[in-house]
Biopython code that builds the backbone (N, CA, C, O; Angstrom):
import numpy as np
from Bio.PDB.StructureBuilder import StructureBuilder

atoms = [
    (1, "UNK", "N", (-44.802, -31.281, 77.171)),
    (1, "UNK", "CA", (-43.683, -31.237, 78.084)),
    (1, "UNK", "C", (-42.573, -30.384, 77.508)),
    (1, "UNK", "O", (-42.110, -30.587, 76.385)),
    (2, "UNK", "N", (-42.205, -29.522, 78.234)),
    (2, "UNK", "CA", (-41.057, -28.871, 78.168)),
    (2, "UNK", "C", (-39.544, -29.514, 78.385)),
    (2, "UNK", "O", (-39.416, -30.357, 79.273)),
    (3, "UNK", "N", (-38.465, -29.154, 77.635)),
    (3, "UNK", "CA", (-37.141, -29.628, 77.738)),
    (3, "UNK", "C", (-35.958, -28.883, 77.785)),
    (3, "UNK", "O", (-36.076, -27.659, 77.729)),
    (4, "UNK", "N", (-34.380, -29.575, 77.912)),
    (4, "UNK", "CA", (-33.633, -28.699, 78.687)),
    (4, "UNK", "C", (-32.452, -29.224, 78.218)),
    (4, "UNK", "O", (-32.279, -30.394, 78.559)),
    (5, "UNK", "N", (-31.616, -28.754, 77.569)),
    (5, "UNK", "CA", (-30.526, -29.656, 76.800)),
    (5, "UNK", "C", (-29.399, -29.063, 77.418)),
    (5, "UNK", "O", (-28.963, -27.988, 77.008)),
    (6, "UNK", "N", (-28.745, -29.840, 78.636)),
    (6, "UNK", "CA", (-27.660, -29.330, 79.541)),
    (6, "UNK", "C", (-26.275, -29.181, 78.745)),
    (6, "UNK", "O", (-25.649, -28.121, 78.757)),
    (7, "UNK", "N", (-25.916, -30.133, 78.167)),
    (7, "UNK", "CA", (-25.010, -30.612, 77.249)),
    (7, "UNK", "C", (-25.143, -31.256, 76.214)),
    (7, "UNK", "O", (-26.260, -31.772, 76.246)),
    (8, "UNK", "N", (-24.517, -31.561, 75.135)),
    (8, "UNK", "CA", (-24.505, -32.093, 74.014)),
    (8, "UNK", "C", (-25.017, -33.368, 74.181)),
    (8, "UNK", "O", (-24.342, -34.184, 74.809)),
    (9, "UNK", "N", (-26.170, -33.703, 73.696)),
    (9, "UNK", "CA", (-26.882, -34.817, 73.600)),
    (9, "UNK", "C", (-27.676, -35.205, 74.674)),
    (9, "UNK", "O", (-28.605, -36.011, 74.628)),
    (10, "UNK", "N", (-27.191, -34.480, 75.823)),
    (10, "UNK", "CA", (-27.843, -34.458, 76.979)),
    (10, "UNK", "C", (-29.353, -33.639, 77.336)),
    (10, "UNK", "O", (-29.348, -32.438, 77.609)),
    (11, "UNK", "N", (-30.818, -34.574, 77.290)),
    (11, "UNK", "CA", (-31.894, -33.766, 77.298)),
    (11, "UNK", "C", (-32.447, -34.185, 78.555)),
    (11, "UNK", "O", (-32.255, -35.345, 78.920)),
    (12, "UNK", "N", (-33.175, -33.308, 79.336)),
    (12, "UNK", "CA", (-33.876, -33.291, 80.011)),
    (12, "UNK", "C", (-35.472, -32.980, 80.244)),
    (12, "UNK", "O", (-35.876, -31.819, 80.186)),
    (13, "UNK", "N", (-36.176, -33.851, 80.454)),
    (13, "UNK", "CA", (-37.783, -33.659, 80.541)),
    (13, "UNK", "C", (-38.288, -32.983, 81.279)),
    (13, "UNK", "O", (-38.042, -33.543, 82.347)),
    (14, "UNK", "N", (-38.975, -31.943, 81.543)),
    (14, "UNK", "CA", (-40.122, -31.352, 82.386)),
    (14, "UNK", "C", (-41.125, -32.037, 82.491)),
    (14, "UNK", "O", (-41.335, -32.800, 81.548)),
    (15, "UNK", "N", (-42.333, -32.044, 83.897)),
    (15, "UNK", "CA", (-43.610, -31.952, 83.454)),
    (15, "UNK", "C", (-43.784, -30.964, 83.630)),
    (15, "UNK", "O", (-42.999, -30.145, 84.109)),
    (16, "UNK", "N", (-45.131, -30.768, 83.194)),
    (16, "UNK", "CA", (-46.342, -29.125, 83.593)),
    (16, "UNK", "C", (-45.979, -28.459, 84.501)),
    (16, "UNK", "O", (-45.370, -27.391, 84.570)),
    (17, "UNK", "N", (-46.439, -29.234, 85.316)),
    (17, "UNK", "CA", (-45.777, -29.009, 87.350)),
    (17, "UNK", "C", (-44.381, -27.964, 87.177)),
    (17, "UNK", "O", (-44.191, -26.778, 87.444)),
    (18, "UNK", "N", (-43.555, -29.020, 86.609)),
    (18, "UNK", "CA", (-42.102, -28.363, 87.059)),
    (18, "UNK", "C", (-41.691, -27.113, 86.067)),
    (18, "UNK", "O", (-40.780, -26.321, 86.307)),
    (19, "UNK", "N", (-42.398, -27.095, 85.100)),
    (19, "UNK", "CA", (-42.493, -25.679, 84.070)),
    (19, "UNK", "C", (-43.425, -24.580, 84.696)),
    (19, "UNK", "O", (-43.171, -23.393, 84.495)),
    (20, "UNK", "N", (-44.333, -24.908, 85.335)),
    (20, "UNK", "CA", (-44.750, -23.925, 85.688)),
    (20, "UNK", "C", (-44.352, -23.232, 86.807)),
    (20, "UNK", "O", (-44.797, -22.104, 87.018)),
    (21, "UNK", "N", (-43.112, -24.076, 87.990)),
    (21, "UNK", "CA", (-42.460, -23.440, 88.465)),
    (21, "UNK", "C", (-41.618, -23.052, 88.474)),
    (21, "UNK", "O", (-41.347, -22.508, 89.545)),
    (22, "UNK", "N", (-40.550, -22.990, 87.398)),
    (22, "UNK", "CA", (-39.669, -22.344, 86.537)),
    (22, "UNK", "C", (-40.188, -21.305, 86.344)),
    (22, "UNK", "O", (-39.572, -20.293, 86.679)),
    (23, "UNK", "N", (-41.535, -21.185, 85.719)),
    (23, "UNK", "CA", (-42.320, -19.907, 85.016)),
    (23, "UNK", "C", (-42.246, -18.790, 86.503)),
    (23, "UNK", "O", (-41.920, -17.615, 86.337)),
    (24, "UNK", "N", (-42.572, -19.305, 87.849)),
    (24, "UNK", "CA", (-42.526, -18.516, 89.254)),
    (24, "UNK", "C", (-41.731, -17.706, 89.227)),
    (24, "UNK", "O", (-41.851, -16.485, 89.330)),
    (25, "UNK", "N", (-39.956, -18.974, 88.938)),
    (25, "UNK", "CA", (-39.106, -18.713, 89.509)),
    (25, "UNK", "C", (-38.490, -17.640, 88.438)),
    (25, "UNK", "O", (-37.599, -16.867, 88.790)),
    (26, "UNK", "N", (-38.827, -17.641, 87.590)),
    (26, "UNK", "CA", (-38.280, -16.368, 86.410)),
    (26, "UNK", "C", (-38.784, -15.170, 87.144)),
    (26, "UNK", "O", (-37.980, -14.300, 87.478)),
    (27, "UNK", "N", (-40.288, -15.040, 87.470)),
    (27, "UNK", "CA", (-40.503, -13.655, 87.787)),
    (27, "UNK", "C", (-40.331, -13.251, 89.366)),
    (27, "UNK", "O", (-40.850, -12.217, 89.787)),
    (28, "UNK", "N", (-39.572, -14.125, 90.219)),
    (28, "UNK", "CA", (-39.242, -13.676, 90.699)),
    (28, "UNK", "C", (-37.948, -12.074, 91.303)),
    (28, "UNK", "O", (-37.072, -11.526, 90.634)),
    (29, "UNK", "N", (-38.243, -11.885, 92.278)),
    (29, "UNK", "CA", (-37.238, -11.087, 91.940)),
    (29, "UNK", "C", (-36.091, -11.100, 93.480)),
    (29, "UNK", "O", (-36.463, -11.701, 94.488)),
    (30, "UNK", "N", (-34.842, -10.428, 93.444)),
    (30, "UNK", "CA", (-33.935, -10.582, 94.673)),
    (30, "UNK", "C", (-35.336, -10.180, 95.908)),
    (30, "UNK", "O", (-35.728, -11.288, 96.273)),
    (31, "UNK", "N", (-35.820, -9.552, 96.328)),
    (31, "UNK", "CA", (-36.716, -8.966, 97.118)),
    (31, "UNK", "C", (-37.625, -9.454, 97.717)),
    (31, "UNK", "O", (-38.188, -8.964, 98.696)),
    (32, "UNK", "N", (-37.962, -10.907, 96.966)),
    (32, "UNK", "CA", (-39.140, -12.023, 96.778)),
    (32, "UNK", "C", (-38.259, -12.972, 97.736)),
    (32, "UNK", "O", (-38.929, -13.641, 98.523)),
    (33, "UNK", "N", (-36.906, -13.130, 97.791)),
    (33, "UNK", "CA", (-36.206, -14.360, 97.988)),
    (33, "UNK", "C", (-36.147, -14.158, 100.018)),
    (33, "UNK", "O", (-36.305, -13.166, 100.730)),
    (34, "UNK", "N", (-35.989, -14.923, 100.187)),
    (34, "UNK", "CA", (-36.409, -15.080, 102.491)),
    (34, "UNK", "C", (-35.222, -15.500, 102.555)),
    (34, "UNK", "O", (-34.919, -16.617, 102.136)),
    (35, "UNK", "N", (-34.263, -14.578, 103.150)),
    (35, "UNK", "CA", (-32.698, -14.723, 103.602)),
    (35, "UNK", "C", (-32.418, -14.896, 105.212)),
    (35, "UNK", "O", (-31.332, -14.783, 105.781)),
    (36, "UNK", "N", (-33.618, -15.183, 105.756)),
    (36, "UNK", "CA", (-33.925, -15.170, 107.176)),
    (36, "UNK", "C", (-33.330, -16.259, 107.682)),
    (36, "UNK", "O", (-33.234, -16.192, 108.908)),
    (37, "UNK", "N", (-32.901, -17.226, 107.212)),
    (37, "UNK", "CA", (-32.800, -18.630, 107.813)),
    (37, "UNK", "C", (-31.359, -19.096, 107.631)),
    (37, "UNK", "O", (-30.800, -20.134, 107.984)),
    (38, "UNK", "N", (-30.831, -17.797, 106.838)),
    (38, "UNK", "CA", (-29.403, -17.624, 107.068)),
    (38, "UNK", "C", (-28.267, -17.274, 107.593)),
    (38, "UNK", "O", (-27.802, -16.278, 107.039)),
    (39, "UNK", "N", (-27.585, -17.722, 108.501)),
    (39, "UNK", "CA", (-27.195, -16.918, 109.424)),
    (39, "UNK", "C", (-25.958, -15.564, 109.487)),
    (39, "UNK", "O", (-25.296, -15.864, 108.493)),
    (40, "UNK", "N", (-25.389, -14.483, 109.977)),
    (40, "UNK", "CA", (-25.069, -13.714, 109.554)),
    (40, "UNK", "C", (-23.680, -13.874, 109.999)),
    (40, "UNK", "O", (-23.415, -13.973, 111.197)),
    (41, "UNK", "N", (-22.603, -13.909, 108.901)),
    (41, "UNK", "CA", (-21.380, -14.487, 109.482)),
    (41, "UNK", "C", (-20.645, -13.053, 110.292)),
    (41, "UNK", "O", (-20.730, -11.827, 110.228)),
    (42, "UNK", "N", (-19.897, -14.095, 111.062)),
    (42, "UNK", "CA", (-18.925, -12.831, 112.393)),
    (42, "UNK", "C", (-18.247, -12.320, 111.552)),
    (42, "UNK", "O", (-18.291, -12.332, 110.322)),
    (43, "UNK", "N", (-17.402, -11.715, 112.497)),
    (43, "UNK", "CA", (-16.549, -10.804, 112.177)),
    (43, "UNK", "C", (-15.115, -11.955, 111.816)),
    (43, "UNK", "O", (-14.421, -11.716, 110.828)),
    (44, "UNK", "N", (-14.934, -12.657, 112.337)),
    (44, "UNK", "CA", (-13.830, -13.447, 112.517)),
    (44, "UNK", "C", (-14.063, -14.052, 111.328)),
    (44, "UNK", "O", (-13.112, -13.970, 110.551)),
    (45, "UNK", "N", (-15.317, -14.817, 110.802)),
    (45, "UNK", "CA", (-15.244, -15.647, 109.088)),
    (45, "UNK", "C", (-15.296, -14.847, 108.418)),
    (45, "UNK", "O", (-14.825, -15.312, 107.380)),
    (46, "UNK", "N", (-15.716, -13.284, 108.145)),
    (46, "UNK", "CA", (-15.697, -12.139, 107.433)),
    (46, "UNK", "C", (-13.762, -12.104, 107.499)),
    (46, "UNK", "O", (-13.269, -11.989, 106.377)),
    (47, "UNK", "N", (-12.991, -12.171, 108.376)),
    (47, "UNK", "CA", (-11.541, -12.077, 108.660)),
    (47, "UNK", "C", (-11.236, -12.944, 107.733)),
    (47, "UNK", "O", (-10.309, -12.612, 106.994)),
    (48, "UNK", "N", (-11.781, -14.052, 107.528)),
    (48, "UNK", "CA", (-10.574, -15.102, 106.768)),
    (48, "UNK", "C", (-10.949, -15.081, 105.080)),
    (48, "UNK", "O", (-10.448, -15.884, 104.293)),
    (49, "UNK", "N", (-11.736, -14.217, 104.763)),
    (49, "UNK", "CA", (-12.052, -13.742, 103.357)),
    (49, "UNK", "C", (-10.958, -13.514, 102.274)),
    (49, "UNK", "O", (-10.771, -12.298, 102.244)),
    (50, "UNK", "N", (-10.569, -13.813, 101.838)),
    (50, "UNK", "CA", (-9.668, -13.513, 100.858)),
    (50, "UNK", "C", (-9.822, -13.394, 99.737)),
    (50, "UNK", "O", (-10.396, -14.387, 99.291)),
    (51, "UNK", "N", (-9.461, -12.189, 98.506)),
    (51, "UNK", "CA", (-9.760, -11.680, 97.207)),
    (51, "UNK", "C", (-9.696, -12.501, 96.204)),
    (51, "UNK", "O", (-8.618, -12.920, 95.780)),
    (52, "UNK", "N", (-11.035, -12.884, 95.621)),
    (52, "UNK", "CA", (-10.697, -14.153, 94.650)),
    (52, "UNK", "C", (-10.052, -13.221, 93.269)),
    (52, "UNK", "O", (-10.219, -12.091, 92.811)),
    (53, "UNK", "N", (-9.031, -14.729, 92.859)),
    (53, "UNK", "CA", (-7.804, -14.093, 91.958)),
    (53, "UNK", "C", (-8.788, -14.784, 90.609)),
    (53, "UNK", "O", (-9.539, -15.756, 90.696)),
    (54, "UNK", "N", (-8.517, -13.971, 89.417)),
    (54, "UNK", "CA", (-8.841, -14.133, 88.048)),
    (54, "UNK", "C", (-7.722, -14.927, 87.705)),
    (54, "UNK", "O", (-6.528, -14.644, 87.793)),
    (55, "UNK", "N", (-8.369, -16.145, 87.229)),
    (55, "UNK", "CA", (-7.371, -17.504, 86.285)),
    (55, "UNK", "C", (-7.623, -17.123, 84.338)),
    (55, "UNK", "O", (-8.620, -17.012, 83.625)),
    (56, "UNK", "N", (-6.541, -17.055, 84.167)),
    (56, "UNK", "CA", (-6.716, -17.218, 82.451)),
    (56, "UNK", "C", (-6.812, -18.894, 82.256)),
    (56, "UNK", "O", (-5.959, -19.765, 82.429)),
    (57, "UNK", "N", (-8.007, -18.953, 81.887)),
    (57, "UNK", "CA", (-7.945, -20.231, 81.275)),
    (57, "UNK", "C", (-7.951, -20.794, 80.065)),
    (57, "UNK", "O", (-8.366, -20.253, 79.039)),
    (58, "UNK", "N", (-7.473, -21.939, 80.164)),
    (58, "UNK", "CA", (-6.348, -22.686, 78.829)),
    (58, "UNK", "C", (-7.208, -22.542, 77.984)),
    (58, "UNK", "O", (-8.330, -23.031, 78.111)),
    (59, "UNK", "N", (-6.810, -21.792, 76.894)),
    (59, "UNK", "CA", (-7.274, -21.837, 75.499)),
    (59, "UNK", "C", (-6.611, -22.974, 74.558)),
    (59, "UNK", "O", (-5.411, -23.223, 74.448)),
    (60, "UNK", "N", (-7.877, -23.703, 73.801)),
    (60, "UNK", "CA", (-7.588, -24.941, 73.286)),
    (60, "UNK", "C", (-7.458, -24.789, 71.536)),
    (60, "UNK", "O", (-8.335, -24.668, 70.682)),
    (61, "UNK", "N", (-6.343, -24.837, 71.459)),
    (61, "UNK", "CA", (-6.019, -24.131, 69.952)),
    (61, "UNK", "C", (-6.186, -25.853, 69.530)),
    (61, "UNK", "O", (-5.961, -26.860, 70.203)),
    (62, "UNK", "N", (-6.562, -25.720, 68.454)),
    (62, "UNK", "CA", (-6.633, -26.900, 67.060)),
    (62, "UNK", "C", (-5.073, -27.228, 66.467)),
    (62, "UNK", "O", (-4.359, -26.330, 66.021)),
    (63, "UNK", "N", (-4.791, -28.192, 66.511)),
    (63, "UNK", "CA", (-3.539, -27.731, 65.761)),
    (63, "UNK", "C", (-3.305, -28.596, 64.732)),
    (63, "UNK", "O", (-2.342, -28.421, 63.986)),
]
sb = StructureBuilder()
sb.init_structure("model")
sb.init_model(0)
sb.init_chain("A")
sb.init_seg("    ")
for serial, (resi, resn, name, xyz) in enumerate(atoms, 1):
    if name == "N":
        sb.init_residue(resn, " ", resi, " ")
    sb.init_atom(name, np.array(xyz, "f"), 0.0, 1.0, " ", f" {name:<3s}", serial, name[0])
structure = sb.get_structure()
């Protein structure tokens, strides 16, 4: 069995099964993926788009 350590101390188990579709999903590629069932937004939710802003985030000094 394969494993998956999300966070610190935190492990996760595979079986076979689910490693070997990981193994799929690696070689997949954008081209492979079926975007058909998605629908294509208007013009009007394309309108309410707005430029996502870059946050500096808090650097955690030791002190």
């Amino acid at each position: 069995m394969g494993s998956l350590i999300l966070r610190r101390g935190m492990k996760v188990e595979f079986t076979p099964e689910q490693l070997e579709e990981i193994k799929h999903w690696e070689q997949m590629t954008d081209d492979d993926i079926d975007y058909s069932d998605i629908p294509a937004l208007t013009d009007e939710e394309l309108a309410k788009f707005k430029p996502a802003r870059l946050r500096k985030q808090k650097q955690n000094i030791a002190s």
